[in-house]
C-alpha positions in Angstrom: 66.1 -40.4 57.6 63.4 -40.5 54.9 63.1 -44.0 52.5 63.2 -42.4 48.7 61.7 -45.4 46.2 64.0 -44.2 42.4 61.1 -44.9 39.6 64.0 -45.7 37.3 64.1 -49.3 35.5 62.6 -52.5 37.1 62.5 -52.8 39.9 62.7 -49.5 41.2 65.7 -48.7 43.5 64.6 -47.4 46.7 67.6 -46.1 49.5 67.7 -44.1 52.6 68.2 -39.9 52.2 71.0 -40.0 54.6 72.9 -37.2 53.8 75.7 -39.2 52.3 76.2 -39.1 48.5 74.2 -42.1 46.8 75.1 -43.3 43.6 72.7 -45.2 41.8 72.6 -47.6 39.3 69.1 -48.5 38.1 70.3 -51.2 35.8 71.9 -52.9 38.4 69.4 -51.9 41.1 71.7 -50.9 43.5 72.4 -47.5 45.6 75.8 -47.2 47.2 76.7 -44.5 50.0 79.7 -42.6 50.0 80.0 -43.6 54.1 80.1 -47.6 54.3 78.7 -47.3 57.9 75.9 -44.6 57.5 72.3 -45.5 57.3 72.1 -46.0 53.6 75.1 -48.9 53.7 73.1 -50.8 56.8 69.8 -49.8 54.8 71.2 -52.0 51.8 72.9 -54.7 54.1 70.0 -55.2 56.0 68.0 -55.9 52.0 71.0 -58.3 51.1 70.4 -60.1 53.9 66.1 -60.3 53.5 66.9 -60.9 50.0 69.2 -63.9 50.6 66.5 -65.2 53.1 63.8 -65.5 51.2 65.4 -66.9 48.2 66.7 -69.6 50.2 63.4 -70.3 52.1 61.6 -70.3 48.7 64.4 -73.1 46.8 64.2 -75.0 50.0 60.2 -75.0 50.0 60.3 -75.9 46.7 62.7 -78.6 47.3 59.5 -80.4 49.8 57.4 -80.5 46.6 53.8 -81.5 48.4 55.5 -82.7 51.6 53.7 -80.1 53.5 54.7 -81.2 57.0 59.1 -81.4 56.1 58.0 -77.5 55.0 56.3 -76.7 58.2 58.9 -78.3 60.2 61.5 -76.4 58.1 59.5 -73.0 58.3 59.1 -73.2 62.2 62.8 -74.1 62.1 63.9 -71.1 60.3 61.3 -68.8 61.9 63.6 -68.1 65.3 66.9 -67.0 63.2 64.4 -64.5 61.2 63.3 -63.0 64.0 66.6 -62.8 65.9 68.2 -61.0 63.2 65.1 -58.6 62.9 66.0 -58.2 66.8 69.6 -57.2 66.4 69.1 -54.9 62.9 66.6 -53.0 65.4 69.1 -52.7 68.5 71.9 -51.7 65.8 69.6 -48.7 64.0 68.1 -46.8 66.6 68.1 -43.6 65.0 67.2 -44.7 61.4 64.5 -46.4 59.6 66.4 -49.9 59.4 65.4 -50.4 63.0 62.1 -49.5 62.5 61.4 -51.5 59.5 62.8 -54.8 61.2 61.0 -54.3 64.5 58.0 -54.2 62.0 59.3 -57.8 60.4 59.2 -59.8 63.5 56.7 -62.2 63.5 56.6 -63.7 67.2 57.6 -61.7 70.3 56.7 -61.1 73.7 54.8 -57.8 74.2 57.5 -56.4 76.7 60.2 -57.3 74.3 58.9 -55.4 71.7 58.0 -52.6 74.0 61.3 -52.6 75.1 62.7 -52.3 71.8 60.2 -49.7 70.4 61.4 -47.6 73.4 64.9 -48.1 72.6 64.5 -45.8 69.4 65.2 -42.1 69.6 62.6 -39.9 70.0 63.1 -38.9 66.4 62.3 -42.5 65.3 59.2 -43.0 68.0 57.7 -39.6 66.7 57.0 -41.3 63.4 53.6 -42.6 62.3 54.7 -46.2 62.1 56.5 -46.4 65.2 53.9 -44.8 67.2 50.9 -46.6 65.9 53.6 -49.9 67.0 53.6 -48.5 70.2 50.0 -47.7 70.9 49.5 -51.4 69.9 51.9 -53.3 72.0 50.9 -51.0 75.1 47.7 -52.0 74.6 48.3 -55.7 74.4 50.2 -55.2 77.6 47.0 -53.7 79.0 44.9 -57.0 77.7 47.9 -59.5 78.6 47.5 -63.0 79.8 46.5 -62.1 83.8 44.5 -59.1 83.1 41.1 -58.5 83.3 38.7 -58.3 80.5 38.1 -54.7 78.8 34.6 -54.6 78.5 32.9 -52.7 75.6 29.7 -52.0 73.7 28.7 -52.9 70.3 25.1 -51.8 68.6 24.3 -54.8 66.2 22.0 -53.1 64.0 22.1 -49.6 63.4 18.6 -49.5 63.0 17.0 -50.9 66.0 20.1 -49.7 68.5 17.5 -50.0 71.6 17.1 -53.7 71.2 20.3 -55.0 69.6 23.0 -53.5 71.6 25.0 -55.6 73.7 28.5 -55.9 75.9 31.1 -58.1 75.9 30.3 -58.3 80.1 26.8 -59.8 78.9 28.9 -63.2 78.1 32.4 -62.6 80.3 32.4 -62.5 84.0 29.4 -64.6 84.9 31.0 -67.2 86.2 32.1 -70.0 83.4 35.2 -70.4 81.4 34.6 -68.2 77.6 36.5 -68.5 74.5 36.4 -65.5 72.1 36.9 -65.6 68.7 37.2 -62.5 67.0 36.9 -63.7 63.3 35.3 -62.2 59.7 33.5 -63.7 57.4 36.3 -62.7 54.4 39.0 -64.2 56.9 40.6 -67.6 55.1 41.8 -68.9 58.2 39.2 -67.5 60.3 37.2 -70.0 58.3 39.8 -72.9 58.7 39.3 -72.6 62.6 36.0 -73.4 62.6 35.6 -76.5 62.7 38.2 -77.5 65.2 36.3 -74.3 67.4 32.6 -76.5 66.4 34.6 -79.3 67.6 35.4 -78.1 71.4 32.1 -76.3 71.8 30.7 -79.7 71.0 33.1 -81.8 73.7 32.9 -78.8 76.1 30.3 -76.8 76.7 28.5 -76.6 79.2 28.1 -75.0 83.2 31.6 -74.4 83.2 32.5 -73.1 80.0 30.7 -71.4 76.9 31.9 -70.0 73.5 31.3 -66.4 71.6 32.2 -65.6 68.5 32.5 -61.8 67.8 32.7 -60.5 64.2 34.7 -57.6 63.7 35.6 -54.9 60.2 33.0 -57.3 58.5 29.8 -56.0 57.0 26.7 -56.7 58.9 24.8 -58.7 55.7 27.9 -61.0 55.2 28.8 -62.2 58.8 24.9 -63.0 58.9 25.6 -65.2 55.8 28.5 -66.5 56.7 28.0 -67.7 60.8 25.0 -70.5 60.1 27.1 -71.7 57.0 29.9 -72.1 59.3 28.0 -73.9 61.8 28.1 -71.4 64.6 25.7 -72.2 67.0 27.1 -70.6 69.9 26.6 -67.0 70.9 27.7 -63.9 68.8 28.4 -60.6 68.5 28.0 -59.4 65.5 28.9 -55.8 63.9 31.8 -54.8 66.3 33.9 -53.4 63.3 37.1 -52.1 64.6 36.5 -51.4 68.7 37.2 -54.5 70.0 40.5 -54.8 67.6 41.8 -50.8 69.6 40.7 -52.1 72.6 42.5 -55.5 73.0 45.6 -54.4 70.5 44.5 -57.0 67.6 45.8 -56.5 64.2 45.3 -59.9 63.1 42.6 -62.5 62.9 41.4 -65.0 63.8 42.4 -64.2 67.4 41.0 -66.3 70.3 41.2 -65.2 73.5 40.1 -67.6 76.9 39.0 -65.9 79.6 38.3 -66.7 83.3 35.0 -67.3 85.2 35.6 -63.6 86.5 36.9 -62.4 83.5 40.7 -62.7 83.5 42.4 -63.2 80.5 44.0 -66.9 80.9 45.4 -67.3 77.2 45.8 -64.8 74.3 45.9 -65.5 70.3 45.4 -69.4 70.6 45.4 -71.3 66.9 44.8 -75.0 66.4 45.0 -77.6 68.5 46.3 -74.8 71.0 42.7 -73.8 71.8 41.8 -77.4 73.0 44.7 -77.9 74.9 44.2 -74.4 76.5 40.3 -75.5 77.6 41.1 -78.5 78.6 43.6 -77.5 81.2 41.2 -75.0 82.2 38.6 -77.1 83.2 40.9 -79.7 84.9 40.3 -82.6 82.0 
């Protein structure tokens, strides 16, 4: 099944070429398949349903006015039945694009889950771009899972003097203390809002048993170099990694931190906020 987008009014109408005969009404916005159970119909169900969500989760936010903590508490309410449905719309749309696009909706899974539900998809629907690219992620995130051991790779920090400037993630992990990584950029917004709480446990924590590294990654070279002693980064760095440590460790979203192990095994993946304290803390046995 292919996703057509009709350039015909505003918005544009966009359905699912399922073979069925869609009638379409760009005034109303609407395309409606002659088969009330083909791809097209579950297509448009599956957009009355997002489009019902997210006008209710934007009166209710509004309804909090400033109280930003009754909308967090609402948001991480509402979170579970988003991603449930996302769940089931996948399972029921194996073989068309619905599944597909929910699978890409769901915002907190476990990796073998997803892996499982990726691989529930015809092979028509796991031959496509998106779904592979899916795949190839979440298999490599079950490669770099909580237990494993630490993919090591090489960055060159400056291009120009390669000879003195190259280093491995193995010159900070494995030697014996406890390491949180951030993977951050300098245009990141809230790779910038964890800073200070990350300044905050380097402060209380390190020491023999445990040590912090920050490694910059699809920034440019001049900026992360502005940006890290701003910040107050005073622990070690990696700088210039661009995109091989995202491939390697399945990341498609930063900040991501990552503890590891005094040899190198990953205790704790994609820590945020006062996560990433707790996390060292019962590391070390405080």
């Amino acid at each position: 099944t292919v996703v057509t987008v009709v350039r015909a009014g505003a918005p544009p109408v966009s359905f699912l070429s399922d073979g069925t005969t869609i009638t379409i009404d760009p005034e109303a916005g609407t395309a409606v398949s002659s088969s009330k159970k083909g791809p097209q119909s579950r297509y448009a169900a599956y957009n009355d349903w997002m489009e019902k969500f997210m006008s209710d989760y934007r009166a209710k936010i509004a309804e909090f006015g400033e109280d930003e903590e009754a909308a967090e508490e609402y948001l991480e309410g509402i979170i579970g039945k988003f991603d449930d449905y996302q769940k089931e719309a996948a399972k029921a749309n194996p073989d068309n694009f619905v599944g597909l696009m929910a699978l890409s909706q769901i915002t907190d899974i476990d990796t073998e889950e997803m892996l499982a539900l990726l691989n529930g998809l015809t092979d028509e629907m796991k031959a496509t771009p998106q779904a592979r690219q899916m795949l190839a992620s979440f298999e490599t995130l079950a490669k770099t899972g909580e237990g494993s051991k630490f993919v090591d790779f090489t960055v060159v920090q400056d291009p120009e003097h390669p000879e003195t400037s190259t280093v491995r993630l193995s010159d900070y992990v494995g030697k014996g203390k406890y390491v949180l990584v951030d993977f951050w950029a300098s245009w990141c917004g809230p790779c910038r809002e964890e800073m200070p709480n990350l300044a905050n446990i380097y402060k209380t924590y390190a020491g023999d048993n445990f040590d912090m590294l920050s490694i910059a990654v699809a920034d440019k070279l001049e900026d992360t170099l502005e940006a890290a002693p701003a910040l107050g980064i005073v622990w070690n760095q990696i700088v210039n990694a661009q995109r091989i440590p995202l491939e390697l460790y399945g990341i498609d979203a930063i900040p991501h931190i990552i503890l590891f192990g005094p040899d190198g095994t990953i205790l704790k993946r994609n820590l945020r906020g006062e996560k990433i304290g707790e996390a060292v803390k019962e590391a070390l046995g405080l």
